[in-house]
C-alpha positions in Angstrom: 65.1 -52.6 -19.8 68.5 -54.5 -19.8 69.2 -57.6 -18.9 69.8 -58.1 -15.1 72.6 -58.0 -13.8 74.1 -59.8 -10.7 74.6 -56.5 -8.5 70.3 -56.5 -8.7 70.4 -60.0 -7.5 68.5 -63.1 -8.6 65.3 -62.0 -7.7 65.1 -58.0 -9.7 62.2 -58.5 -10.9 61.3 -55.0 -10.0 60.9 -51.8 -11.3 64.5 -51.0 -11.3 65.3 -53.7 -14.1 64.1 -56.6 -16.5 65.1 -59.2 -19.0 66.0 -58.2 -22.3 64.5 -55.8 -24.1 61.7 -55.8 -26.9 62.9 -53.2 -29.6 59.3 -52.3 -30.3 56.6 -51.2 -29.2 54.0 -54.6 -28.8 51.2 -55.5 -26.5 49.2 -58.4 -26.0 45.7 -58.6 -27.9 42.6 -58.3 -26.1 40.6 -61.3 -25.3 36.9 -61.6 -26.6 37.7 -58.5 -29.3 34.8 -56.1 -28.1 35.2 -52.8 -27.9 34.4 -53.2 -24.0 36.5 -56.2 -23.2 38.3 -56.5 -20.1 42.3 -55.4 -20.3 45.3 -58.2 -19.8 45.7 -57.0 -16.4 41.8 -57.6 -15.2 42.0 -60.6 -17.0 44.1 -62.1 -14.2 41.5 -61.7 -11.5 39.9 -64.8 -13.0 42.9 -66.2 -11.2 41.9 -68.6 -7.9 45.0 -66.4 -6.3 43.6 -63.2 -6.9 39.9 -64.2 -5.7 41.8 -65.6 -2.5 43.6 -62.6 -1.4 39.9 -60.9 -2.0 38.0 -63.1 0.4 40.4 -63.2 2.6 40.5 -59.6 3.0 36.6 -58.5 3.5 37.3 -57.2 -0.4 35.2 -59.6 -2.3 32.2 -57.5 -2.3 34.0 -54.5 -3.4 33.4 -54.6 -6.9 29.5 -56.3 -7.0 28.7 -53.4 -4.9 30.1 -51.0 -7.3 28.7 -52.6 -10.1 25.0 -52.9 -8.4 25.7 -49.4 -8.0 26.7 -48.5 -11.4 23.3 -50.4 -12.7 21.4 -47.3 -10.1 22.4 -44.8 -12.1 20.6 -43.2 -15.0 23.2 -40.6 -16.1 26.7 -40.1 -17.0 26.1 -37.0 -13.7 24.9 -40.3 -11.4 27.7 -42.6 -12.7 30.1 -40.1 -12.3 28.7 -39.5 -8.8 29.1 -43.2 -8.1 32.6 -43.7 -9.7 34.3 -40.9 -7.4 32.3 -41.8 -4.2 33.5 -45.8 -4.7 36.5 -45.2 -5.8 37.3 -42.9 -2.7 35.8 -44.9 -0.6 38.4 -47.6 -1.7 41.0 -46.2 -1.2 40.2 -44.7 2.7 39.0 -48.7 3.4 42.5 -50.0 2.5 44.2 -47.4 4.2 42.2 -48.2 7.0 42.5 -51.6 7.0 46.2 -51.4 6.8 46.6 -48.5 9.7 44.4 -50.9 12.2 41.1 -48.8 12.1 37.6 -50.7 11.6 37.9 -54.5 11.3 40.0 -56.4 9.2 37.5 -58.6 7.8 39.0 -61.6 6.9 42.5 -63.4 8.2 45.1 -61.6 5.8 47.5 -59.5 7.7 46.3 -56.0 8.0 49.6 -54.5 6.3 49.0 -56.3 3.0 48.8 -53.8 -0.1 47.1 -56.3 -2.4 43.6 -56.4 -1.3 43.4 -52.5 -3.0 45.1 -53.7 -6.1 42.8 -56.5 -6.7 39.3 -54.7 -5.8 40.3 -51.7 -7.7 40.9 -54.0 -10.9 37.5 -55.7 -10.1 35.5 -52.1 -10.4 37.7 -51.0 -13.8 36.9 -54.3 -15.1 33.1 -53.6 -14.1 33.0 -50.1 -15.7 34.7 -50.9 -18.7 32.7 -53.7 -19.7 29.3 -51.8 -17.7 26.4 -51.1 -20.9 24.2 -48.8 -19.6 20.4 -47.9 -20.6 21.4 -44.2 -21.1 24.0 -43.4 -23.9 27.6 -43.6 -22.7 30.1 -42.7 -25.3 33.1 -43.9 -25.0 35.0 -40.5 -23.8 32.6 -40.4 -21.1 33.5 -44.0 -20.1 37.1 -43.1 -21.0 36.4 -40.2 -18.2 35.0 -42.5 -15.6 38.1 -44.8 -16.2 40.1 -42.2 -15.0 37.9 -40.6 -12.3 38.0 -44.1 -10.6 42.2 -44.6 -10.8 42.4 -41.5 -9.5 40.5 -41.8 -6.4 41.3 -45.1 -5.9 45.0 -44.5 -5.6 45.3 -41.6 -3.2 45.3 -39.3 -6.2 42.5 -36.7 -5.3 42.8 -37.1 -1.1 46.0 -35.7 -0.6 45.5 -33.3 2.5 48.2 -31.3 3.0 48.2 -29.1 6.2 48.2 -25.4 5.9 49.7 -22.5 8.3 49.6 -25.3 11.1 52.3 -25.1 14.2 52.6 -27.6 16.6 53.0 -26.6 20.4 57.0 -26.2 19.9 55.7 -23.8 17.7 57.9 -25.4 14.8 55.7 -25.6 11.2 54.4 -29.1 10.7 56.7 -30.2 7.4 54.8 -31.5 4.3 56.1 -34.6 2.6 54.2 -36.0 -0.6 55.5 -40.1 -1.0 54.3 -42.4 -3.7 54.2 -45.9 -5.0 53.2 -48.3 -6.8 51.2 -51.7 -7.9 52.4 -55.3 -8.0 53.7 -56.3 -11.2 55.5 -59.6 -13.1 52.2 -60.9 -12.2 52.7 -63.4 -15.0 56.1 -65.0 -12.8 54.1 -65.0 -9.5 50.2 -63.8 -9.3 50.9 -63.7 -5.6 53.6 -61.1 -5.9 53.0 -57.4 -3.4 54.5 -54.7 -3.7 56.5 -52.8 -0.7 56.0 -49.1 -1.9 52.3 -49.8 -2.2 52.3 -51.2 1.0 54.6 -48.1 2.2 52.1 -46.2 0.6 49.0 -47.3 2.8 50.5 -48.0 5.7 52.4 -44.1 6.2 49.9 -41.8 4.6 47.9 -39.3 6.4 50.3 -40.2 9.8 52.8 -37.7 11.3 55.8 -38.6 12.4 57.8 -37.0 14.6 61.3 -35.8 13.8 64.5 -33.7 15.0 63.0 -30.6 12.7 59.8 -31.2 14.0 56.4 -33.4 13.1 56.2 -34.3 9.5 52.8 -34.9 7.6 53.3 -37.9 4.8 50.7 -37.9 2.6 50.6 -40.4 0.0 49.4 -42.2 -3.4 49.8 -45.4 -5.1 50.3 -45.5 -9.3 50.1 -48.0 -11.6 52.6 -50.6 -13.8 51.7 -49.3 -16.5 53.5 -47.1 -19.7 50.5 -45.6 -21.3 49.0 -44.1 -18.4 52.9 -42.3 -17.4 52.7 -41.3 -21.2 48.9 -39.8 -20.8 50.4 -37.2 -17.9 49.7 -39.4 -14.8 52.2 -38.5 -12.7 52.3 -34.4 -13.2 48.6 -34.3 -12.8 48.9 -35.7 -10.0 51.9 -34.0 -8.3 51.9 -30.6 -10.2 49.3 -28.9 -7.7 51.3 -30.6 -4.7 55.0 -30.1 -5.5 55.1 -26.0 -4.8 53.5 -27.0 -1.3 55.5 -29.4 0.1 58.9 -29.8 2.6 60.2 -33.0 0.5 59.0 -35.5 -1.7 59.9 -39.0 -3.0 58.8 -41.2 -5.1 59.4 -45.1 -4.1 59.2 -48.4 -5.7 60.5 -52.1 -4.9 64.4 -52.3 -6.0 66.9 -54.9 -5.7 67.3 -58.0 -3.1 68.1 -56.8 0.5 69.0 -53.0 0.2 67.3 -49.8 -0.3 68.6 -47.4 -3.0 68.5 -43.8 -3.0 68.8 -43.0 -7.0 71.0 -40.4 -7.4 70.0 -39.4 -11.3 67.3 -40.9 -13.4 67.2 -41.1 -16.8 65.0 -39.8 -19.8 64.6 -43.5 -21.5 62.2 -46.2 -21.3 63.6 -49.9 -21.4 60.7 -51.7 -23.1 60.2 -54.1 -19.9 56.4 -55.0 -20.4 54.3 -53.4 -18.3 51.0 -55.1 -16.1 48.9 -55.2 -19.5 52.2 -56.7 -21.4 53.0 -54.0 -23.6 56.6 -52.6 -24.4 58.2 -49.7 -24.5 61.4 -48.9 -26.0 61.7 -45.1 -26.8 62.7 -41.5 -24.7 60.4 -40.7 -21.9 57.6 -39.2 -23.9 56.9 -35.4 -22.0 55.4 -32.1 -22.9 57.7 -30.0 -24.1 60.6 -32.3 -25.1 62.6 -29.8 -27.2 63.3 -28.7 -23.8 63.7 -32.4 -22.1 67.0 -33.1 -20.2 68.7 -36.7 -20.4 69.1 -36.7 -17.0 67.4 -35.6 -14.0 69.1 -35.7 -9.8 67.9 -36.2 -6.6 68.0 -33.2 -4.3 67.5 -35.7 -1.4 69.7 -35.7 1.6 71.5 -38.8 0.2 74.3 -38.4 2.8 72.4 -38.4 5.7 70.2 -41.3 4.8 72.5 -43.8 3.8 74.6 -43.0 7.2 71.6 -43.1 9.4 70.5 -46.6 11.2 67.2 -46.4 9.6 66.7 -50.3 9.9 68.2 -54.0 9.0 68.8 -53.4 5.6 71.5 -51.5 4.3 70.8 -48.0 2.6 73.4 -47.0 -0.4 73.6 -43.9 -2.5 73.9 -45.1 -5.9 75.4 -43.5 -8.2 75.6 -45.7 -11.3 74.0 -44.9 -14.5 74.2 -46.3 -18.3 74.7 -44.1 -21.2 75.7 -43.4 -25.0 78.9 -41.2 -24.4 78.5 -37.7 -26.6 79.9 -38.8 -30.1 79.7 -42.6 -28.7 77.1 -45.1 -30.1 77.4 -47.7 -27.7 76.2 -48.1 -24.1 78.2 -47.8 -21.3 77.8 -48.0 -17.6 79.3 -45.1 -15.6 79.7 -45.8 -11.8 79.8 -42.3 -11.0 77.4 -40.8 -13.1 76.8 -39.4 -16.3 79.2 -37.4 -18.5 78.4 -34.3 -20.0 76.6 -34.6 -23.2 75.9 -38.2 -22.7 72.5 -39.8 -23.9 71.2 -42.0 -21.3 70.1 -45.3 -21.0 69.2 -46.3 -18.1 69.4 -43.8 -14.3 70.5 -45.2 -11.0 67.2 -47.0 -11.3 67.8 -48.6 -14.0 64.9 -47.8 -17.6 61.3 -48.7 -15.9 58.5 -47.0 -14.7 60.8 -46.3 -11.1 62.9 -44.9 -13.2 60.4 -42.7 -14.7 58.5 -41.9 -11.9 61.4 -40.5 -10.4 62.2 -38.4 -13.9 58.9 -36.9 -13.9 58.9 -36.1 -10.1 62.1 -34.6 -10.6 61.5 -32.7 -13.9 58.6 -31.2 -13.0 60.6 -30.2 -9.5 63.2 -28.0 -11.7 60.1 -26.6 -14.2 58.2 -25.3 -11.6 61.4 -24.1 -10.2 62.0 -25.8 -7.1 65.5 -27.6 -7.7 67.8 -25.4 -5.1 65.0 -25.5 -2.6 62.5 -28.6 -2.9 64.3 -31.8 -1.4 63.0 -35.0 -3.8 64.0 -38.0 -5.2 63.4 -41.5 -5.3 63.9 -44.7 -3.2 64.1 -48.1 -4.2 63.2 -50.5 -1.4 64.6 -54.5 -1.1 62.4 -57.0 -3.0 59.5 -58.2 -1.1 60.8 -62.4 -0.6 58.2 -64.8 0.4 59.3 -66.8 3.6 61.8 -70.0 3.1 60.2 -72.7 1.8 57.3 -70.8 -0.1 59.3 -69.8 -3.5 57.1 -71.8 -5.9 54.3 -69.4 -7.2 52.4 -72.9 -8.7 52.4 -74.1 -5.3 53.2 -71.5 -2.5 50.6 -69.7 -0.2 49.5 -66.3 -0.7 51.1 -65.3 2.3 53.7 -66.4 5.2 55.2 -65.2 8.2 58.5 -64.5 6.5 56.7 -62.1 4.1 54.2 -60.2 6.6 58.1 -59.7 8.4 59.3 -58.7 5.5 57.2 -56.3 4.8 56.8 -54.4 7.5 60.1 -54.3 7.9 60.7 -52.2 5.1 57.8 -49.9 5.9 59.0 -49.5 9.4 62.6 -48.9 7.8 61.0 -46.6 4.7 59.6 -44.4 7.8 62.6 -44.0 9.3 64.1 -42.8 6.2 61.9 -40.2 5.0 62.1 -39.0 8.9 65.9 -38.9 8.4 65.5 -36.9 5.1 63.2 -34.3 6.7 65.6 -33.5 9.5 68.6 -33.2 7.4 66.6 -31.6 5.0 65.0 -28.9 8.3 69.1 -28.5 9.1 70.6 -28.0 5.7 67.8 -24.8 5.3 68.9 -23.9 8.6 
């Protein structure tokens, strides 16, 4: 990451940038030193914040009742069976709970995104540390582990419509949005995040737009390197991206403005990540002798940032860092790269926003989609807590400032990926 800079505003501590760099690769070291021990980031549910936002959400119960279930089965076949039916079933409950259907169990505001975060840790933490009577190695449990992020996030429910025409007899578009986990937990335990919440609030819905209804189906992803090094992100897109009218991938920016990041680039920062471990090296992908420093949005960047989409501003950004061709040192470059150049940091700056949007977009121009598959990235503003509840030793979990907040910018991040459709539907046309 670099160091932040005043144009991100006091409060980036988002994906788009961090504090100075580690030069290394370094994570924390486990706690308890079993094999099976629970990871830095479900260490933090020990937290009295963590185990309020639970309660308060009807999600208490989520991972006992896994875990009871887990101790039922007498199989890798059953635990498997359990992992992918719980871990679905998480994920429908908070989308759910966020879209108004079924109860909201408990007095936390419906659109909060954190509830999901914090009973999908409490079921990896059961799971990891789970001994069973039968034998479990540990690439079975390594398998389960994986079976349960991905249906937990979205990953394996993404229901795209096929051959479907409304009665204007227009085909209903496709779009394919992601986003992401909380992170700096360490700075504020409390802290949501607005393309999670984006995430939950828009997928599965239509909404209706001047090319006709659009079907947003979505996933969330987590803060973390090693998973976007294990192939996360193309698993999870690569069956998706030939079948859909636009895609983006969105994560929380800089204070009170959404971003639409022009190019992203092919280097990783070294901002920890939610277990605390650094990375500092070029975006690690298959096939890197053919790996491009940069990547570019084929959004309609025009179009959005002209629209009136909502009450923050929208900018295209342009801006990148880079080591000039023949150069050694790093220089910003308001208008973009210049040929040759060996990047540093995209529009987004050198986190996992950053790389999300690389991988989207990489994997776009492999499969051969660039002149015709409209995708990109959007940063959203920083999700603020209400005046008067900035101190995360003393502040509530929640206000009326932040519920605005956020549903502010998921109102407003609808109404952009409505505006990108229809200048995407006109453009073709």
């Amino acid at each position: 990451m670099r160091p932040i800079r005043v144009r991100i505003g006091v409060l980036g501590l988002a994906l788009v940038a961090g504090l100075a760099a580690p030069t290394a690769a370094t994570a924390a070291p486990e706690a308890g030193g079993g094999a099976h021990a629970p990871t830095v980031e479900e260490r933090r549910l020990d937290g009295e914040v963590p185990r309020e936002i639970l309660r308060r959400s009807g999600f208490a119960a989520v991972a006992p009742a896994f875990a009871r279930g887990l101790g039922r089965a007498d199989s890798y076949r059953e635990a498997r069976a359990v992992v992918e039916r719980e871990g679905a079933a998480l994920w429908r409950r908070a989308v759910d709970r966020v879209q108004g259907r079924g109860p909201a169990r408990g007095d936390l505001s419906r659109d909060d995104d954190r509830p999901l975060y914090w009973a999908r840790l409490g079921m990896t933490r059961e799971l990891r540390t789970w001994e069973p009577g039968f034998g479990l190695s540990e690439r079975q449990r390594a398998a389960l582990l994986t079976e349960l992020e991905r249906t937990s996030r979205g990953q394996t429910d993404l229901r795209l419509p096929r051959g479907h025409d409304d009665r204007h007899g227009k085909g209903v578009k496709r779009v394919l949005l992601t986003g992401f986990d909380p992170f700096t937990l360490d700075r504020d335990i409390r802290i949501s995040n607005p393309s999670g919440a984006v995430a939950l609030a828009l997928d599965g819905t239509v909404i209706d737009t001047a090319d006709g209804p659009a079907r947003v189906e979505t996933a969330v992803f987590p803060v973390r390197w090693a998973d976007f090094a294990e192939g996360t992100v193309e698993r999870a897109l690569r069956p998706y991206l030939p079948e859909v009218d636009l895609f983006t991938t969105v994560s929380q920016g800089r204070v009170g403005r959404f971003d639409v990041e022009r190019t992203n680039g092919a280097w990783r920062g070294g901002f920890p990540d939610n277990d605390n471990v650094s990375r500092t090296e070029t975006v690690p992908v298959a096939d890197p002798a053919s790996q491009p420093q940069w990547t570019t949005t084929t959004l309609p960047y025009a179009a959005i940032t002209t629209a009136d989409t909502g009450r923050f501003p929208v900018y295209d950004n342009t801006s990148v860092t880079e080591i000039p061709a023949g150069g050694d040192e790093p220089v910003v470059r308001p208008d973009g790269p210049t040929p040759g150049s060996t990047a540093r940091e995209g529009g987004g700056g050198n986190y996992l926003s950053n790389e999300i949007a690389y991988r989207a977009t990489l994997l776009r121009d492999r499969l051969g989609l660039h002149g015709t598959l409209p995708g990109g990235h959007v940063h959203t503003p920083v999700l603020q807590f209400g005046a008067g509840n900035t101190d995360p030793a003393t502040g509530a979990v929640t206000d009326p400032g932040f519920v605005r907040n956020r549903l502010d910018i998921v109102a407003q991040t609808r109404a952009i990926v409505g505006v990108a459709v229809s200048a995407a539907g006109a453009d073709r046309d």
